[in-house]
Backbone as JSON Lines, residues from 0, in Angstrom:
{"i":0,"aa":"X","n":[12.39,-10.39,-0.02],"ca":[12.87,-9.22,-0.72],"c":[11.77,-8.16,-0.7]}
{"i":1,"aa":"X","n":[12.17,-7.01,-0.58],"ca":[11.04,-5.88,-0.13],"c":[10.94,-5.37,-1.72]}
{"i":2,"aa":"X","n":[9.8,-4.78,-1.7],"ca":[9.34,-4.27,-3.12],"c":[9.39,-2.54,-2.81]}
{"i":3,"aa":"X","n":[10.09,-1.86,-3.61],"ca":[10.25,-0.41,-3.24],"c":[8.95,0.32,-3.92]}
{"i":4,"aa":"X","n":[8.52,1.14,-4.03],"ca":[8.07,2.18,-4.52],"c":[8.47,2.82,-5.39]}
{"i":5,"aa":"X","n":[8.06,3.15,-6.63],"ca":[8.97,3.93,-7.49],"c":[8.25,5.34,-8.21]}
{"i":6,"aa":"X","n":[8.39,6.52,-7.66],"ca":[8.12,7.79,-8.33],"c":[9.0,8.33,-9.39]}
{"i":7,"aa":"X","n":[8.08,9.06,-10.35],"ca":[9.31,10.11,-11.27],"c":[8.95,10.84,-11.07]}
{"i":8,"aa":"X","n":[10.17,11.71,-10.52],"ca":[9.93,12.9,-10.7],"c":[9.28,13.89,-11.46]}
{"i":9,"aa":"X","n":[7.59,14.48,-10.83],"ca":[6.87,15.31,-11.17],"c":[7.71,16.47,-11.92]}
{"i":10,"aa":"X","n":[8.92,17.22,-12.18],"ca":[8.91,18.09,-13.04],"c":[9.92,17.59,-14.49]}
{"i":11,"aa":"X","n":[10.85,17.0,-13.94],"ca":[11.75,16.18,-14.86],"c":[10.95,15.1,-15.46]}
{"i":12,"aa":"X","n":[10.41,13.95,-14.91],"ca":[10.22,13.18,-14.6],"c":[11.19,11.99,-14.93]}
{"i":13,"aa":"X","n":[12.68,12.52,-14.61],"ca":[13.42,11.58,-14.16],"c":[13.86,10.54,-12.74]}
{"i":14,"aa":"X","n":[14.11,10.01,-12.66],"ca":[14.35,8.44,-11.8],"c":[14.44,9.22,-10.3]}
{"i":15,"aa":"X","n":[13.69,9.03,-9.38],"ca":[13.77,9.52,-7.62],"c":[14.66,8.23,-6.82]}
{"i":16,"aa":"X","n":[14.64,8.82,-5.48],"ca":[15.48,7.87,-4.93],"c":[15.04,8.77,-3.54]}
{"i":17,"aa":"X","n":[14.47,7.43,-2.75],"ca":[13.87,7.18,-1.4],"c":[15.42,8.03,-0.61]}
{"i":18,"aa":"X","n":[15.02,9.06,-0.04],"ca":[16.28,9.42,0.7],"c":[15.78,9.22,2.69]}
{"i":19,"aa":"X","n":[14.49,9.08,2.7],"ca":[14.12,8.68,4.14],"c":[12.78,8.4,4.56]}
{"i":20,"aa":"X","n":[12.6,7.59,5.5],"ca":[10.9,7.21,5.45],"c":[11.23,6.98,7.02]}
{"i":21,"aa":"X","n":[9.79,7.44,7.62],"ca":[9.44,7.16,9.11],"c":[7.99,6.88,8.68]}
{"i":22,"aa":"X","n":[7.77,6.17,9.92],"ca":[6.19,5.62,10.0],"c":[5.32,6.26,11.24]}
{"i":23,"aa":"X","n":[4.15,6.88,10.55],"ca":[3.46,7.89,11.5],"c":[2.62,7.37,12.29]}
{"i":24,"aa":"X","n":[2.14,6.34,11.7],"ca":[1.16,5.4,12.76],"c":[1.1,3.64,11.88]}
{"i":25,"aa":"X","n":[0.29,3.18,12.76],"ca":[0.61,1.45,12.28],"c":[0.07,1.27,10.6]}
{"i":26,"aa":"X","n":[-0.47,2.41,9.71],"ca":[-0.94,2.25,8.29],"c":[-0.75,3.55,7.53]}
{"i":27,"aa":"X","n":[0.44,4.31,8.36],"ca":[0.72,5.1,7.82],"c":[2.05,5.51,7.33]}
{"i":28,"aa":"X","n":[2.91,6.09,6.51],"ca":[4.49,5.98,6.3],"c":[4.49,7.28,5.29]}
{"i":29,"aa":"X","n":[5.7,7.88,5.98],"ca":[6.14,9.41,5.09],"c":[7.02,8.6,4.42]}
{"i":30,"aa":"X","n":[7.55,9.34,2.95],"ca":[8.78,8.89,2.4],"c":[9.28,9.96,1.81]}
{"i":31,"aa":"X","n":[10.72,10.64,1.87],"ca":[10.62,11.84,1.14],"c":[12.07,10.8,-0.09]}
{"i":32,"aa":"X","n":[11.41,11.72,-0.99],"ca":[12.04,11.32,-2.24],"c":[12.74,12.37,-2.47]}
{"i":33,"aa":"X","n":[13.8,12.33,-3.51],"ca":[15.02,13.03,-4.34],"c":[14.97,12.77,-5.51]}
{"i":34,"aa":"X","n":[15.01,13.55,-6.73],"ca":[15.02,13.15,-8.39],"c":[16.74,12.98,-7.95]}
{"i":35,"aa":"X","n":[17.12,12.02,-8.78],"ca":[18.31,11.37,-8.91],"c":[19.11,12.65,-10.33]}
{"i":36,"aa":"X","n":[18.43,13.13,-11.12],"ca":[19.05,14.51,-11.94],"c":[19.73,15.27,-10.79]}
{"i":37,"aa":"X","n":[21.1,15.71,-11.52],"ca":[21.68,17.04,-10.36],"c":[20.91,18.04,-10.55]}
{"i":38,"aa":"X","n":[20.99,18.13,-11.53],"ca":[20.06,19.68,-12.53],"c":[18.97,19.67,-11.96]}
{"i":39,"aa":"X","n":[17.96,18.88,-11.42],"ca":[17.22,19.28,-11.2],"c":[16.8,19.14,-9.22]}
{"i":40,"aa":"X","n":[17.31,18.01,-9.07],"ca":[17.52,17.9,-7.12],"c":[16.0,17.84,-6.99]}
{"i":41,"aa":"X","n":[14.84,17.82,-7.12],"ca":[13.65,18.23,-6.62],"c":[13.34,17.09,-5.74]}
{"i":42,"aa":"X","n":[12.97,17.74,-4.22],"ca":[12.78,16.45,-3.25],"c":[11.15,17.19,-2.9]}
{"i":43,"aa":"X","n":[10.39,15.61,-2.49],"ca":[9.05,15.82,-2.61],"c":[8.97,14.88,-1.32]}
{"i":44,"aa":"X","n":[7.27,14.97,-0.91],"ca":[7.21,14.29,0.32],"c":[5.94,13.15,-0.27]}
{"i":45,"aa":"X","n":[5.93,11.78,0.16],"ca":[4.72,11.22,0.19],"c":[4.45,10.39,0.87]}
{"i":46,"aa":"X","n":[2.71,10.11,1.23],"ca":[2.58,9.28,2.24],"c":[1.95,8.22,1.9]}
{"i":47,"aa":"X","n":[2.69,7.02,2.11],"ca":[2.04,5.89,1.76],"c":[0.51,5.28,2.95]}
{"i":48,"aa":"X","n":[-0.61,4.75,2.78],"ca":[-1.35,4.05,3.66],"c":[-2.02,3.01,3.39]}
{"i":49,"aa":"X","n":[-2.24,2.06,4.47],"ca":[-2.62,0.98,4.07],"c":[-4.44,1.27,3.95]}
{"i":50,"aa":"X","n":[-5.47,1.41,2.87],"ca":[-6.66,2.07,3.23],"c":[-7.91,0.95,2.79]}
{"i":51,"aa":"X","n":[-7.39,-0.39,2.4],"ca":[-8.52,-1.57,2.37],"c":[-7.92,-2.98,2.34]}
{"i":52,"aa":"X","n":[-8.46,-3.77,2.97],"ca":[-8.41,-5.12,3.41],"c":[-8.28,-6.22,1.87]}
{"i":53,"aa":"X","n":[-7.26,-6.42,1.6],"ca":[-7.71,-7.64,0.28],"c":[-7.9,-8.7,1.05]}
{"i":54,"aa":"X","n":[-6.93,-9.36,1.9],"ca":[-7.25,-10.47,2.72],"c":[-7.35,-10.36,4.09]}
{"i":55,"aa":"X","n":[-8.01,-10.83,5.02],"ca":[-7.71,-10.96,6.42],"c":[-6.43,-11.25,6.73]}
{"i":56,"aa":"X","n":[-5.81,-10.85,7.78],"ca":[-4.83,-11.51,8.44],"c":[-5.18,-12.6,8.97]}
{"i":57,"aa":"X","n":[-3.86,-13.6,9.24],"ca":[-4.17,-14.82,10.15],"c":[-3.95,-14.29,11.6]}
{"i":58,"aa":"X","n":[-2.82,-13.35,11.79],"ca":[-3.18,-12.83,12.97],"c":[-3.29,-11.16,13.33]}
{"i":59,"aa":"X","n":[-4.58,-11.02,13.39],"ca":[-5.08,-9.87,13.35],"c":[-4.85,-8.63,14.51]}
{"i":60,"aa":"X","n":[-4.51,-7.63,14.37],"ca":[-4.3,-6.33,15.35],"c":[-5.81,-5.72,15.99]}
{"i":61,"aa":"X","n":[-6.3,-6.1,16.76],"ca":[-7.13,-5.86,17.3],"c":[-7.85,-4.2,17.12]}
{"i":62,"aa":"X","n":[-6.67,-3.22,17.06],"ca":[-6.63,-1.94,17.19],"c":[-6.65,-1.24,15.63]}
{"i":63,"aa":"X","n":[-6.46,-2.18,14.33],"ca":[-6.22,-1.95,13.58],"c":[-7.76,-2.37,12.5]}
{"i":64,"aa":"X","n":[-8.73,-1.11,12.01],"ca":[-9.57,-1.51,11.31],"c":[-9.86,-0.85,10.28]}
{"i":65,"aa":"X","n":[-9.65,-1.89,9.23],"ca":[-10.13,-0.91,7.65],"c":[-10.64,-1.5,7.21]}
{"i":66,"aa":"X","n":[-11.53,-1.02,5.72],"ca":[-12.69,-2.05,5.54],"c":[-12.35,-2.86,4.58]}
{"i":67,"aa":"X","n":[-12.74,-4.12,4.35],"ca":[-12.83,-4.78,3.12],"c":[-12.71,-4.44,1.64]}
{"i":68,"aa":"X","n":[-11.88,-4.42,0.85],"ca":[-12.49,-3.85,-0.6],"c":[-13.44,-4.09,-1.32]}
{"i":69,"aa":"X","n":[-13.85,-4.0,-2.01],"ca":[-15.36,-4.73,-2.42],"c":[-15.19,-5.92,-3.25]}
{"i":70,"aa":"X","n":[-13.63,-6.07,-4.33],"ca":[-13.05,-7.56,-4.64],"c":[-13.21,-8.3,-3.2]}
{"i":71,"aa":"X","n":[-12.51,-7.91,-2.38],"ca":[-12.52,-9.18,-1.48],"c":[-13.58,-9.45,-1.06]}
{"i":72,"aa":"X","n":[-15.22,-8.57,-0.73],"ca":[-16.0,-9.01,-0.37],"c":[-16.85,-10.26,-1.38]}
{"i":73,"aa":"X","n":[-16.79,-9.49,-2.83],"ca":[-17.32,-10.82,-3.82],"c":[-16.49,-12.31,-3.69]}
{"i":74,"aa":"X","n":[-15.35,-11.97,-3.6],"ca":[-14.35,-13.42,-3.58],"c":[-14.72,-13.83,-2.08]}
{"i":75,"aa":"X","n":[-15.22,-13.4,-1.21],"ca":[-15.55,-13.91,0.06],"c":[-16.67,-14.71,0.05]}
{"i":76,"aa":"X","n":[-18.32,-14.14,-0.77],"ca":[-19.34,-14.39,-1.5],"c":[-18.9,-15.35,-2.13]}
{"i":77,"aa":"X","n":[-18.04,-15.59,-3.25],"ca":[-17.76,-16.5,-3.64],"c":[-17.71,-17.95,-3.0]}
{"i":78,"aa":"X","n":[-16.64,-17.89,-2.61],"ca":[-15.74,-18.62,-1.96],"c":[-16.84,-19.34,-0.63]}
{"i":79,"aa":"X","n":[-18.1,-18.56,0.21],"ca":[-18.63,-19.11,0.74],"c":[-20.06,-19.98,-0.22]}
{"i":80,"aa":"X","n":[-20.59,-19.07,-1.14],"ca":[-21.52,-19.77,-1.7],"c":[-21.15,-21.6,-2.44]}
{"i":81,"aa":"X","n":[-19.59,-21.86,-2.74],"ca":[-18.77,-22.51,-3.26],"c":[-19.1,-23.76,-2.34]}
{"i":82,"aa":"X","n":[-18.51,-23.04,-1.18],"ca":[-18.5,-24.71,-0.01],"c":[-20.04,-24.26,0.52]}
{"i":83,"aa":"X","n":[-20.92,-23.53,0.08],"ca":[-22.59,-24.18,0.82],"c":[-22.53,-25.36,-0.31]}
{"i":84,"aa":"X","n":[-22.73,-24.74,-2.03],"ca":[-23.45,-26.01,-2.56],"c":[-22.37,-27.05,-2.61]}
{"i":85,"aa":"X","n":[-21.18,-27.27,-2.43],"ca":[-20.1,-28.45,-2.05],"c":[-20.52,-29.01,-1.35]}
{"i":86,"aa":"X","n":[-21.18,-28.85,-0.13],"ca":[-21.5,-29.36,1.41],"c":[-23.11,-29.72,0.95]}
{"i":87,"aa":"X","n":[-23.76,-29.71,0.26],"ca":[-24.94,-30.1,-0.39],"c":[-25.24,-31.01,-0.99]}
């Protein structure tokens, strides 16, 4: 099940509704929204991107590089200091 996005409308700030989305590149995605009010109709544009790493992929895009967040780098720290003194 896909998880939507949900904006309110910046002047109403009543309930929007995704009226179309294209994808501009492999971490990038327009979505233009509609306030669901008649009265008010206000359609807005936004761009979603993918802009830090929580986990690695298992299978990774070669062409595709963003950096680590800095949670995932401590939980990485973690997680290796964990199995040195385990393996000790």
């Amino acid at each position: 099940m896909a998880t939507r996005m949900m904006f309110l409308c910046p002047h109403c700030k009543g309930k929007t509704k995704t009226r179309t989305s294209r994808g501009l590149s492999p971490t990038l995605r327009e979505l233009i929204y509609q306030c669901e009010d008649p009265e008010c109709s206000y359609s807005f544009v936004v761009q979603a991107e993918a802009v830090r790493t929580l986990s690695p992929s298992g299978k990774p895009d070669p062409s595709i590089n963003l950096p680590q967040s800095p949670i995932a780098l401590v939980r990485a720290q973690t997680t290796t200091a964990g199995a040195t003194s385990a393996a000790a």
